[in-house]
TILUM-465857 format. One record per residue: residue number from 1; residue in three letters; x, y, z of N, C-alpha, C in turn. Coordinates in pm, 1 decimal, padded with zeros to 6 digits. Example, Ala and Ser with C-alpha at 12.3 -4.5 7.8 and 13.67 -1.06 7.14 Angstrom:
<atoms>
atom num 1 | residu ALA | nu 01319.0 | nv -00569.0 | nw 00780.0 | cau 01230.0 | cav -00450.0 | caw 00780.0 | cu 01320.0 | cv -00330.0 | cw 00780.0
atom num 2 | residu SER | nu 01285.0 | nv -00225.0 | nw 00708.0 | cau 01367.0 | cav -00106.0 | caw 00714.0 | cu 01290.0 | cv 00003.0 | cw 00787.0
</atoms>
This chain:
<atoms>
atom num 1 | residu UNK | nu -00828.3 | nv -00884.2 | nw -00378.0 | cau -00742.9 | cav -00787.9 | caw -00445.8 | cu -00813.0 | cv -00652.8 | cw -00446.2
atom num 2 | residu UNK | nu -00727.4 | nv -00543.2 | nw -00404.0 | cau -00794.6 | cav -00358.3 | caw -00419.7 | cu -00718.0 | cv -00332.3 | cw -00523.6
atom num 3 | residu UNK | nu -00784.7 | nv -00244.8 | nw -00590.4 | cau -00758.3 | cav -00142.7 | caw -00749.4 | cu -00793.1 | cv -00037.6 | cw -00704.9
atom num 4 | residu UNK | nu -00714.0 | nv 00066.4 | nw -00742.9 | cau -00737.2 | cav 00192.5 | caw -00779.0 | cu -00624.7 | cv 00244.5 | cw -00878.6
atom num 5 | residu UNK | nu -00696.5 | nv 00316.9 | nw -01033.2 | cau -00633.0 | cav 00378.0 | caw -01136.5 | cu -00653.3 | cv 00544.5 | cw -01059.9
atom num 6 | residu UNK | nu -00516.5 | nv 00634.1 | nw -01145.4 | cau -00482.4 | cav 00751.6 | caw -01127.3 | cu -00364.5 | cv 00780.7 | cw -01226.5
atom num 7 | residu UNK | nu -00437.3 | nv 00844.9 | nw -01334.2 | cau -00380.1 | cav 00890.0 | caw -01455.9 | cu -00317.6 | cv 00754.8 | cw -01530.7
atom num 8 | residu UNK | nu -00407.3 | nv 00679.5 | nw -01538.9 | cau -00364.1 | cav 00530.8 | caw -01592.0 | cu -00226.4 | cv 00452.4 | cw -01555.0
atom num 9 | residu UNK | nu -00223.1 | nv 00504.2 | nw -01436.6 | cau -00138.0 | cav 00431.6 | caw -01344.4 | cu -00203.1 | cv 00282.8 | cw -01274.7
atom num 10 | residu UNK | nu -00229.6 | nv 00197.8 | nw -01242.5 | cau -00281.0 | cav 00116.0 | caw -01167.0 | cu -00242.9 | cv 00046.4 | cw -01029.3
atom num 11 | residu UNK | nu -00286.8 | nv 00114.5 | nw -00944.6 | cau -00191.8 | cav -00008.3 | caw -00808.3 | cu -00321.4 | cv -00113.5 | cw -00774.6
atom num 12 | residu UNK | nu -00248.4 | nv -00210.7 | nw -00777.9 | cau -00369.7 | cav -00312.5 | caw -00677.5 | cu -00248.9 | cv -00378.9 | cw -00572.8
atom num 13 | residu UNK | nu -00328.5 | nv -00403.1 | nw -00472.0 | cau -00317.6 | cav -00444.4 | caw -00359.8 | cu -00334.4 | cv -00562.4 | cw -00285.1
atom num 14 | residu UNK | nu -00254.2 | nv -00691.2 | nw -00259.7 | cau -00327.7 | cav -00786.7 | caw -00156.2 | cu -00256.8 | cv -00828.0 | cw -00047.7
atom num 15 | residu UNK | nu -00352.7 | nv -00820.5 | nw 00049.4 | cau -00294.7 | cav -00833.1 | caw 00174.9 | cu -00318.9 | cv -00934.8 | cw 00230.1
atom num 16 | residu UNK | nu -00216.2 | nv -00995.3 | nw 00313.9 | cau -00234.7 | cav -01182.5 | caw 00376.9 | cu -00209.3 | cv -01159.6 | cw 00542.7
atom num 17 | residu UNK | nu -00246.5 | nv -01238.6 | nw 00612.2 | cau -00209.1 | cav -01251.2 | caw 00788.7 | cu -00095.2 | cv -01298.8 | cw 00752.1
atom num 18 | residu UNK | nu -00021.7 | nv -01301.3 | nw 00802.1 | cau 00100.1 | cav -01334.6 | caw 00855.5 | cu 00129.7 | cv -01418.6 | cw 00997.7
atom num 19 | residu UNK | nu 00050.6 | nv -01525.5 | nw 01059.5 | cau 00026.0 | cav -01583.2 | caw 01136.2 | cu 00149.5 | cv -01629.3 | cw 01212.6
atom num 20 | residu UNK | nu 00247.3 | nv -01708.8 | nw 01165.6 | cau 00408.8 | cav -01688.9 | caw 01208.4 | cu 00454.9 | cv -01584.9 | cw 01245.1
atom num 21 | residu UNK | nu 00435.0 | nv -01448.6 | nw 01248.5 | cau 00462.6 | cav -01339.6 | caw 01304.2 | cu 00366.9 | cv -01310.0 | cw 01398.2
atom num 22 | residu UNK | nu 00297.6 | nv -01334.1 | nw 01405.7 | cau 00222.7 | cav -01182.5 | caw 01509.6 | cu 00194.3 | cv -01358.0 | cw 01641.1
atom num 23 | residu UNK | nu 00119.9 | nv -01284.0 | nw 01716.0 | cau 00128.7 | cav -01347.8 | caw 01857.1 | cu -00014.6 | cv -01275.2 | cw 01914.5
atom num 24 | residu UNK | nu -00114.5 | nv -01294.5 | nw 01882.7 | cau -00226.2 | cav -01265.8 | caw 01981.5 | cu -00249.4 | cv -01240.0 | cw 02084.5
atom num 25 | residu UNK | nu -00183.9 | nv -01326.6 | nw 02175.5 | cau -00176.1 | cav -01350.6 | caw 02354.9 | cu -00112.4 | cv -01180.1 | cw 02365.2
atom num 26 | residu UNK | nu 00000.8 | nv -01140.9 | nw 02294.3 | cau 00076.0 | cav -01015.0 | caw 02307.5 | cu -00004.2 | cv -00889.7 | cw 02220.4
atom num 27 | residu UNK | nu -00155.0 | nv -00925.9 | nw 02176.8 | cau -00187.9 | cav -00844.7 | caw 02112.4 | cu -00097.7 | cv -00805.8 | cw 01961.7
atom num 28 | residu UNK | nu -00039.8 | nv -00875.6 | nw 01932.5 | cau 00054.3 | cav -00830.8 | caw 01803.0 | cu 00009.1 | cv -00916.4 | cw 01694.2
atom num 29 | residu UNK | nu -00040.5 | nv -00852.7 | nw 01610.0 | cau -00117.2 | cav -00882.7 | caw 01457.3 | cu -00008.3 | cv -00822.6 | cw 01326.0
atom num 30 | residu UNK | nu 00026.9 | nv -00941.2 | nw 01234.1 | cau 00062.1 | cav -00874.2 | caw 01145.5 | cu 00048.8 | cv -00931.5 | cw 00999.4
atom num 31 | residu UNK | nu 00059.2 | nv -00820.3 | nw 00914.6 | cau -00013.2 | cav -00857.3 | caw 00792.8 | cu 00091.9 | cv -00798.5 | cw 00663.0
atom num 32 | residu UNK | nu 00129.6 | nv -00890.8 | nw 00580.1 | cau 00221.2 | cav -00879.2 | caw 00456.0 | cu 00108.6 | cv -00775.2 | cw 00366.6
atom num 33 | residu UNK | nu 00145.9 | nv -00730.3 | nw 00272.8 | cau 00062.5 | cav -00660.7 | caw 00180.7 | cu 00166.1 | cv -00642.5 | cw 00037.0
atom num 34 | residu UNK | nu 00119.0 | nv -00707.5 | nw -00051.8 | cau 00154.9 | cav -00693.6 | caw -00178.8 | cu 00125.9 | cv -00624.4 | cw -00254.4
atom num 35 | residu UNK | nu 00233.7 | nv -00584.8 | nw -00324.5 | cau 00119.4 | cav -00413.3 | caw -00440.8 | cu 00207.1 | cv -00451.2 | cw -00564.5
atom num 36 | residu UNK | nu 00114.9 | nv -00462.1 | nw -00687.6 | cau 00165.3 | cav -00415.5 | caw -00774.4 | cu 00138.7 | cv -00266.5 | cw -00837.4
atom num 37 | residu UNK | nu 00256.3 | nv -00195.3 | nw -00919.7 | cau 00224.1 | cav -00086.8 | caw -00933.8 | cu 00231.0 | cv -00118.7 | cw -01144.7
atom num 38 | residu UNK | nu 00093.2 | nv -00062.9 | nw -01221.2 | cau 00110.2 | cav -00093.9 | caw -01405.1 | cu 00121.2 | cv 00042.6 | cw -01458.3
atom num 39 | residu UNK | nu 00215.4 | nv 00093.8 | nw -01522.4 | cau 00225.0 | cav 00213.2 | caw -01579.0 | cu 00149.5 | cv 00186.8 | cw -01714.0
atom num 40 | residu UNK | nu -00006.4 | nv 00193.7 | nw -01692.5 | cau -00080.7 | cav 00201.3 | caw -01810.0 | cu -00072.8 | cv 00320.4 | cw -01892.2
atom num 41 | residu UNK | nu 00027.0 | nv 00495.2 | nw -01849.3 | cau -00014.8 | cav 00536.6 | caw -01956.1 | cu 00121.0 | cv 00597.1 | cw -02049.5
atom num 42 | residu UNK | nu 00112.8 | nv 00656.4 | nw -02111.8 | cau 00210.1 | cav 00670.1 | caw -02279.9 | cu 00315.6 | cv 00754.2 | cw -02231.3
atom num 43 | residu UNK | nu 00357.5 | nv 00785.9 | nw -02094.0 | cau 00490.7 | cav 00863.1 | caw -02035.5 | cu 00503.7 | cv 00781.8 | cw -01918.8
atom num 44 | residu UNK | nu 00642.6 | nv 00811.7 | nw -01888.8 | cau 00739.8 | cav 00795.8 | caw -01818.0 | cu 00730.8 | cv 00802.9 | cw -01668.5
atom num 45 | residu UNK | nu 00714.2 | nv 00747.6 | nw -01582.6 | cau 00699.2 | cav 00771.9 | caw -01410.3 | cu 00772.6 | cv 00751.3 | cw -01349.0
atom num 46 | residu UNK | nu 00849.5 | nv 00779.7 | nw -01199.9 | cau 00912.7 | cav 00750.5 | caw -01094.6 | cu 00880.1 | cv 00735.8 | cw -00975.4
atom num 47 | residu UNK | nu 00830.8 | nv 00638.1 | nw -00925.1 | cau 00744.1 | cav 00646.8 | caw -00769.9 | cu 00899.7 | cv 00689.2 | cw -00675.0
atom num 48 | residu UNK | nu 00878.2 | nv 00835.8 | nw -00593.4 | cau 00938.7 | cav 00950.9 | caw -00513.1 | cu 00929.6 | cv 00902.2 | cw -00385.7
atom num 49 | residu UNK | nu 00800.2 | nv 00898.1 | nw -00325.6 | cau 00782.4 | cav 00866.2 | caw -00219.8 | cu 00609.8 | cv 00830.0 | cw -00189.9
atom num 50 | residu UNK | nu 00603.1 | nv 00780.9 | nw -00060.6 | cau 00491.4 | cav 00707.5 | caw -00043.1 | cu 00426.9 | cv 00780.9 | cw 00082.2
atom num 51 | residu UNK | nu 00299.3 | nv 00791.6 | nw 00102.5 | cau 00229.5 | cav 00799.5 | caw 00206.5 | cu 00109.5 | cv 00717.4 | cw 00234.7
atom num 52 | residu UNK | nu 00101.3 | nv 00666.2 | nw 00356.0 | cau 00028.2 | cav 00583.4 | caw 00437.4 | cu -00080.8 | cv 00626.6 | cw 00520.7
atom num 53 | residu UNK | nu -00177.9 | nv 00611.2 | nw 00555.6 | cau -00256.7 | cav 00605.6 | caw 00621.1 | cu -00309.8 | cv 00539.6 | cw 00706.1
atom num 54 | residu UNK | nu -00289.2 | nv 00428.7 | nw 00831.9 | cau -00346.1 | cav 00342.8 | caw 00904.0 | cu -00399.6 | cv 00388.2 | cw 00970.8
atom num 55 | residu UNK | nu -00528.0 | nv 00273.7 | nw 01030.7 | cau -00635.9 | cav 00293.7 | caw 01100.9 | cu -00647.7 | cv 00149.2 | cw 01164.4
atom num 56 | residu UNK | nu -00639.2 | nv 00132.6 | nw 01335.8 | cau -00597.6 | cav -00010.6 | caw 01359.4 | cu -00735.9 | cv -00029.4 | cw 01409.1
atom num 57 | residu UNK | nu -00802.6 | nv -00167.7 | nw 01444.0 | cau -00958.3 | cav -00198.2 | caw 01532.3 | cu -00976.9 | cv -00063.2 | cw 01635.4
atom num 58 | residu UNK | nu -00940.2 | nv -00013.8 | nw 01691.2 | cau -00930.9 | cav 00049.0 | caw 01772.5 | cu -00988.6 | cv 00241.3 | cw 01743.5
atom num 59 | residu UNK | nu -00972.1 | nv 00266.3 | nw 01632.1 | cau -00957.3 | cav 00344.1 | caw 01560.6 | cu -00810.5 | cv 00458.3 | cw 01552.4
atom num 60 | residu UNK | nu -00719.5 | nv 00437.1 | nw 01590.3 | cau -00563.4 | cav 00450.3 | caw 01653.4 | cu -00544.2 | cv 00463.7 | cw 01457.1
atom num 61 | residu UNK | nu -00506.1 | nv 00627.8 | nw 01476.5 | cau -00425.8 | cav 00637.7 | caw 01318.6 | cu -00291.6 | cv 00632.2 | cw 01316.5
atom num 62 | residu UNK | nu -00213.5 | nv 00606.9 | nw 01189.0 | cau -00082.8 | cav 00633.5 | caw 01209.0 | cu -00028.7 | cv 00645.6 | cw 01080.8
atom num 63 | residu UNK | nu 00060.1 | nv 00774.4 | nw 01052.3 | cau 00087.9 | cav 00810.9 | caw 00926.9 | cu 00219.5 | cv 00782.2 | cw 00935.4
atom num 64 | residu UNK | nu 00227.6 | nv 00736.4 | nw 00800.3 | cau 00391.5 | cav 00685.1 | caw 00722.0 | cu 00373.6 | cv 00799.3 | cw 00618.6
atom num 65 | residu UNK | nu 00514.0 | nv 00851.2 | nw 00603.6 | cau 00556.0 | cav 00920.7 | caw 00501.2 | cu 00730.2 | cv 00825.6 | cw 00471.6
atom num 66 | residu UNK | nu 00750.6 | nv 00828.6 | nw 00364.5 | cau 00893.7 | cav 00766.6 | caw 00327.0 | cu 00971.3 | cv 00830.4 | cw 00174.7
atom num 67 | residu UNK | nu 01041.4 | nv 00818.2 | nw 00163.8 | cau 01121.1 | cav 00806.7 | caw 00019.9 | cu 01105.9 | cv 00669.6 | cw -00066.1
atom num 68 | residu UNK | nu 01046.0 | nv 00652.5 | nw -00158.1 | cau 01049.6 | cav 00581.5 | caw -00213.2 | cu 00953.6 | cv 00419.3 | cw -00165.2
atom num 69 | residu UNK | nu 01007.5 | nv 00274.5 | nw -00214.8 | cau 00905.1 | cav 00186.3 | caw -00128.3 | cu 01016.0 | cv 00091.0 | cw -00143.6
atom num 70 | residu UNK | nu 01025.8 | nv 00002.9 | nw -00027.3 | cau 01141.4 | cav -00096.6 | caw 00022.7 | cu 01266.9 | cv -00015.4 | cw -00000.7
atom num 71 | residu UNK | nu 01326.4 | nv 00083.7 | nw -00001.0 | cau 01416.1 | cav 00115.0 | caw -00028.5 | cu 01418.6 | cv 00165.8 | cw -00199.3
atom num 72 | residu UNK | nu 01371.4 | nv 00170.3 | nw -00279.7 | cau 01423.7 | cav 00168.9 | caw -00403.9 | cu 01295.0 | cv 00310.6 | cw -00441.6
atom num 73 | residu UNK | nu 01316.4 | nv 00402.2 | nw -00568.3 | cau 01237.4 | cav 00468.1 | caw -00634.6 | cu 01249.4 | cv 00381.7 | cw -00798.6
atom num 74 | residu UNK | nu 01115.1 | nv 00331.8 | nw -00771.0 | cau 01088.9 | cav 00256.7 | caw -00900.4 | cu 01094.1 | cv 00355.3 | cw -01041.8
atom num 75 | residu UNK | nu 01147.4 | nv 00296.2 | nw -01124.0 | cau 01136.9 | cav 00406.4 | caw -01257.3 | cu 00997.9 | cv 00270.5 | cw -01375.6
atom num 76 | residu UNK | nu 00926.6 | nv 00374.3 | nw -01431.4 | cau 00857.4 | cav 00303.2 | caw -01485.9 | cu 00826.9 | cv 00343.3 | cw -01686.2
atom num 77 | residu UNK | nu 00869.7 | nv 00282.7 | nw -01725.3 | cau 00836.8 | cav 00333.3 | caw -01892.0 | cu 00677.8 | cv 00257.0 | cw -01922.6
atom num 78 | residu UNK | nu 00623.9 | nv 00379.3 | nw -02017.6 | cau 00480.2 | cav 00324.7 | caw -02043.0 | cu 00499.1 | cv 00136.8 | cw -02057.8
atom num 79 | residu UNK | nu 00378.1 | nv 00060.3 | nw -02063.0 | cau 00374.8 | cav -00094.5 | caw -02029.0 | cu 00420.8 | cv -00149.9 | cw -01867.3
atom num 80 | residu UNK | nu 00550.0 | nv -00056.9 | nw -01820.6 | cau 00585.9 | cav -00158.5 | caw -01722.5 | cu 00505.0 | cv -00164.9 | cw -01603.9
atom num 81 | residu UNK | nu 00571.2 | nv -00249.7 | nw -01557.7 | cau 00556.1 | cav -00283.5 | caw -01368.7 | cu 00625.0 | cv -00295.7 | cw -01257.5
atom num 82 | residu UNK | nu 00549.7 | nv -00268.1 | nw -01129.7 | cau 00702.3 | cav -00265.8 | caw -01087.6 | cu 00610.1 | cv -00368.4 | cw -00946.6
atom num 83 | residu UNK | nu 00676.8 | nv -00469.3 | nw -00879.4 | cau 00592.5 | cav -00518.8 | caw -00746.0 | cu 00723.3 | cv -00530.7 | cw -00678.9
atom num 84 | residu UNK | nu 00637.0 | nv -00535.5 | nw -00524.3 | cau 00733.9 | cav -00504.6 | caw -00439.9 | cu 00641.0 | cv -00570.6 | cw -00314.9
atom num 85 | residu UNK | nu 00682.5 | nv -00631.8 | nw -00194.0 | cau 00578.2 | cav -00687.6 | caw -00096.1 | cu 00656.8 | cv -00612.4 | cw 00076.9
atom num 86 | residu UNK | nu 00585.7 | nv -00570.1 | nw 00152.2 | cau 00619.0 | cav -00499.6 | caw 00258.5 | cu 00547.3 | cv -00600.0 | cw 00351.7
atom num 87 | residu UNK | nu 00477.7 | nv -00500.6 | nw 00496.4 | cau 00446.1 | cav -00570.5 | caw 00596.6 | cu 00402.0 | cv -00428.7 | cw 00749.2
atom num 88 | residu UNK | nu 00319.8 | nv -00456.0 | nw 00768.3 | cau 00242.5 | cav -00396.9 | caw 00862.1 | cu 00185.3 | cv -00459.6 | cw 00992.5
atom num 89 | residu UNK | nu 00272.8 | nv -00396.9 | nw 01091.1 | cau 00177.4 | cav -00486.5 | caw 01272.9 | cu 00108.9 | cv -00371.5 | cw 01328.2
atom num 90 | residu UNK | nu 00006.0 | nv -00433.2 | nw 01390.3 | cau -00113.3 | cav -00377.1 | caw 01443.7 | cu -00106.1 | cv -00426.9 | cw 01573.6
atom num 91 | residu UNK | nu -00126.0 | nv -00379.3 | nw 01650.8 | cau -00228.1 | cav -00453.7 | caw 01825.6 | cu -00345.9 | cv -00472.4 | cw 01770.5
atom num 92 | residu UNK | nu -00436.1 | nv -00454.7 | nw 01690.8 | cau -00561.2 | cav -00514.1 | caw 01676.6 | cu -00600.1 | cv -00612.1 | cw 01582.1
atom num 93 | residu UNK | nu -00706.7 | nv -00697.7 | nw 01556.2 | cau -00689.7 | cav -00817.7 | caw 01449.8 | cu -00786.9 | cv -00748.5 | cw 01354.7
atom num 94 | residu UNK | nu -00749.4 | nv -00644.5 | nw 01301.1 | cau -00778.3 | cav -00588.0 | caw 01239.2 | cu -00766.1 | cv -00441.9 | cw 01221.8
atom num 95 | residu UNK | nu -00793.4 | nv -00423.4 | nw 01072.5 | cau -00731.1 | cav -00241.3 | caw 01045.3 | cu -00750.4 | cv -00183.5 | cw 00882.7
atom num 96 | residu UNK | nu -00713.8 | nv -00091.2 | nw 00909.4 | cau -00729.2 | cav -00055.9 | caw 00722.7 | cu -00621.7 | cv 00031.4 | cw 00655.3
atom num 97 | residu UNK | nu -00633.0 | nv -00004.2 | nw 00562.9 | cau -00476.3 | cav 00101.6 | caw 00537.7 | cu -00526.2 | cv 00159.1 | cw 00413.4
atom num 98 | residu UNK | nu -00459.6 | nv 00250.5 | nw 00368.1 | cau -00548.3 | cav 00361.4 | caw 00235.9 | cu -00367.0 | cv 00458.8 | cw 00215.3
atom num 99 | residu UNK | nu -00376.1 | nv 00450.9 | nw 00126.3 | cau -00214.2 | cav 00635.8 | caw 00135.3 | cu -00250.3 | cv 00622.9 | cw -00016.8
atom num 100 | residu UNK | nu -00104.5 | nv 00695.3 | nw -00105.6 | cau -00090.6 | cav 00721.0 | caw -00223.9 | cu 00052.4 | cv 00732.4 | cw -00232.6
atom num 101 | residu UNK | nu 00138.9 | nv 00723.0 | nw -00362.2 | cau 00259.3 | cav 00760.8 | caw -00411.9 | cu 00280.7 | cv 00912.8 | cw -00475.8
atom num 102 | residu UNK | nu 00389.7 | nv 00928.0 | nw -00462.3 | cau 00403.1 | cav 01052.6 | caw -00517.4 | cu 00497.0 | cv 00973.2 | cw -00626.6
atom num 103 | residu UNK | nu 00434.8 | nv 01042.6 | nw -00769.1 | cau 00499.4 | cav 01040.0 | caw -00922.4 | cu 00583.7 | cv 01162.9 | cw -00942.5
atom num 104 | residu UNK | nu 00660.1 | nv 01176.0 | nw -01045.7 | cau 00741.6 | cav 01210.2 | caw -01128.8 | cu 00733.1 | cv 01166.0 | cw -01242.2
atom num 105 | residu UNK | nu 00664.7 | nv 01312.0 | nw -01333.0 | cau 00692.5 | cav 01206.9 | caw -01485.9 | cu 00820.4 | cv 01290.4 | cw -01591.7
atom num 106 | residu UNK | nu 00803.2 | nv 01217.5 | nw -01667.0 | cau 00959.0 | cav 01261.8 | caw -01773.8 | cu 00965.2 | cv 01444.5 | cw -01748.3
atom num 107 | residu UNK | nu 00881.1 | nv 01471.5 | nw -01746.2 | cau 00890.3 | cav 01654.1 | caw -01733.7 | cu 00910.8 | cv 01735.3 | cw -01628.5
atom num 108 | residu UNK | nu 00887.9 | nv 01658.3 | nw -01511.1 | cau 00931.0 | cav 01684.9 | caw -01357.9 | cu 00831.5 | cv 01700.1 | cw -01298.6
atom num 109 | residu UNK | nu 00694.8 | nv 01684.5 | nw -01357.5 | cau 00582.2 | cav 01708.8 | caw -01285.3 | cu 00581.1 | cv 01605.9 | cw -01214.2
atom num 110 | residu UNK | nu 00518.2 | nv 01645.8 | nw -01089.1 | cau 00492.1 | cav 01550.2 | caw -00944.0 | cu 00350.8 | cv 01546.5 | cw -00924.0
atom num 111 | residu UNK | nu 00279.5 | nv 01414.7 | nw -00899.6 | cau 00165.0 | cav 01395.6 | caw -00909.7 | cu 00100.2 | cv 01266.3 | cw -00785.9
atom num 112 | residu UNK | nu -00024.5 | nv 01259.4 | nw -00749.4 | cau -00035.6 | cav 01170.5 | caw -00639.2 | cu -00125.3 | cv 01062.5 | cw -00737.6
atom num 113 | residu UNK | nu -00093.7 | nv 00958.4 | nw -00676.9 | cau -00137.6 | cav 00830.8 | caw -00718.3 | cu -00209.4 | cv 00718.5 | cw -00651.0
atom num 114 | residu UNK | nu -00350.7 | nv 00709.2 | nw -00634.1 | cau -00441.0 | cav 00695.6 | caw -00493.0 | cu -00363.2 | cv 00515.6 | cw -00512.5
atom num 115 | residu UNK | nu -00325.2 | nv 00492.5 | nw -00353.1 | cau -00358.3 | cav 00327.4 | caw -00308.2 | cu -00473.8 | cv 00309.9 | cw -00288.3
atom num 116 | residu UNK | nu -00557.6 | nv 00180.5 | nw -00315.5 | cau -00680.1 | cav 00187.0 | caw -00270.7 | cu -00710.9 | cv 00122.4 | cw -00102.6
atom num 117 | residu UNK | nu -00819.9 | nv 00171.2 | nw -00099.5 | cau -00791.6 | cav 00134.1 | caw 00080.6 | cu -00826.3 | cv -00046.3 | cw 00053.7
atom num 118 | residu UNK | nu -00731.2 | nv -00088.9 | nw 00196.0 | cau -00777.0 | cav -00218.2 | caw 00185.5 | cu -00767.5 | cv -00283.4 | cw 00350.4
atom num 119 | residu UNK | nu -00843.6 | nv -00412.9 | nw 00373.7 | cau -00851.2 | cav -00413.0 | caw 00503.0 | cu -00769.5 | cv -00540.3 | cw 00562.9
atom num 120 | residu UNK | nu -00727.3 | nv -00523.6 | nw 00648.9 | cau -00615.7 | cav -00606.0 | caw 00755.1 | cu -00678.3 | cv -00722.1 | cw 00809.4
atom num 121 | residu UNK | nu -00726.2 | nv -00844.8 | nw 00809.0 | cau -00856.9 | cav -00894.9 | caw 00883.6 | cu -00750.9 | cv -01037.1 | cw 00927.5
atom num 122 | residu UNK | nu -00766.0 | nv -01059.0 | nw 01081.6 | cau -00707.6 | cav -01170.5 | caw 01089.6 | cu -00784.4 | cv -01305.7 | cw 01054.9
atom num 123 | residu UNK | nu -00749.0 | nv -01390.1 | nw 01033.1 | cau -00878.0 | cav -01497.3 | caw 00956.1 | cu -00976.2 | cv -01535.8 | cw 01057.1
atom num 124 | residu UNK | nu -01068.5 | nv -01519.5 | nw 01062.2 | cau -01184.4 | cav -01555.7 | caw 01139.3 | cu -01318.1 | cv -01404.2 | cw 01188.1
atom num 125 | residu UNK | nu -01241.1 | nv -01281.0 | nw 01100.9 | cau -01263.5 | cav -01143.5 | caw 01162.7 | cu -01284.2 | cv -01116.0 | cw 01020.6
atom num 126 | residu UNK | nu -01382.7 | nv -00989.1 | nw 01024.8 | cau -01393.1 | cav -00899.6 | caw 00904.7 | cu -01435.9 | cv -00793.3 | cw 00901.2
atom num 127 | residu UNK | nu -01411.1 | nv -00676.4 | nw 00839.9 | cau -01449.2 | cav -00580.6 | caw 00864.6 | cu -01457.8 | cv -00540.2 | cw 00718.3
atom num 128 | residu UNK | nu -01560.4 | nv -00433.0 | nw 00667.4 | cau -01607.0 | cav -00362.2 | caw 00541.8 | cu -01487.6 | cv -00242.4 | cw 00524.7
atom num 129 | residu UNK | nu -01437.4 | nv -00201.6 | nw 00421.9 | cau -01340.0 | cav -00140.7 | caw 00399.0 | cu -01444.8 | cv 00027.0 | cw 00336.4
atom num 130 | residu UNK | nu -01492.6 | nv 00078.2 | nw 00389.4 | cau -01582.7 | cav 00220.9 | caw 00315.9 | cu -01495.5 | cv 00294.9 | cw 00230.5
</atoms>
C-alpha cells in the first residue's frame, strides 16, 4: 500500500498484475490500481480532475490529464471516502506511476493533492519506487 497526505486529504494506493490481461509473448503488461481517496480535513472537497505521470521499464513517459476519475467528480464532506479501481498497460513488466488530483473546496479554491508514487512490478520483478 502507498500514502501520501495533502491538506489532510489522504490517497493510498494498491496496485495488483493483472495476469488475465496482459500477454508477455506481445510485450503487454497490465496492472489494476486501487486508490482510496479520506477527506481527513473539517471542509468540503471535489476531486475536478486528475493528472498522471507514467514511467514504463524502459524509461518511456506518458502523461494523463482527465476530468474527474472513472468518469465521476467525487464530492467529499469532512470524514468521507470515496474508492474507485482503474487499470494501466505497459510494454514493460514494470513501471511507476506518481500524478495528483485537482480539489475544489466549499469556497472555490482549487488545490493539488499529491498521489504517491507507486510501482507496477510483474510478479517475479521489482523495482524501488525513489
Amino acid at each position: 500500500m502507498y500514502r501520501a497526505v495533502t491538506r489532510n486529504i489522504e490517497v493510498q494506493v494498491r496496485p495488483f498484475y493483472l495476469e488475465d490481461r496482459s500477454d508477455p509473448s506481445e510485450n503487454r503488461y497490465v496492472w489494476g490500481y486501487q486508490v482510496t481517496i479520506d477527506n481527513r480535513s473539517d471542509e468540503f472537497v471535489q476531486l475536478m480532475s486528475r493528472y498522471w505521470h507514467i514511467t514504463d521499464g524502459r524509461g518511456r513517459v506518458e502523461e494523463v490529464r482527465g476530468a474527474g476519475v472513472v468518469g465521476d467528480q467525487p464530492e467529499l464532506n469532512p470524514g468521507d471516502s470515496y474508492q474507485y479501481t482503474s487499470g494501466c498497460p505497459l510494454s514493460t513488466p514494470s513501471g511507476i506511476m506518481v500524478g495528483h488530483y485537482t480539489m475544489r473546496n466549499g469556497r472555490g479554491e482549487t488545490f493539488d493533492v499529491a498521489i504517491p508514487a507507486f510501482s507496477l512490478d510483474m510478479p517475479g520483478t521489482r523495482r524501488t519506487v525513489n
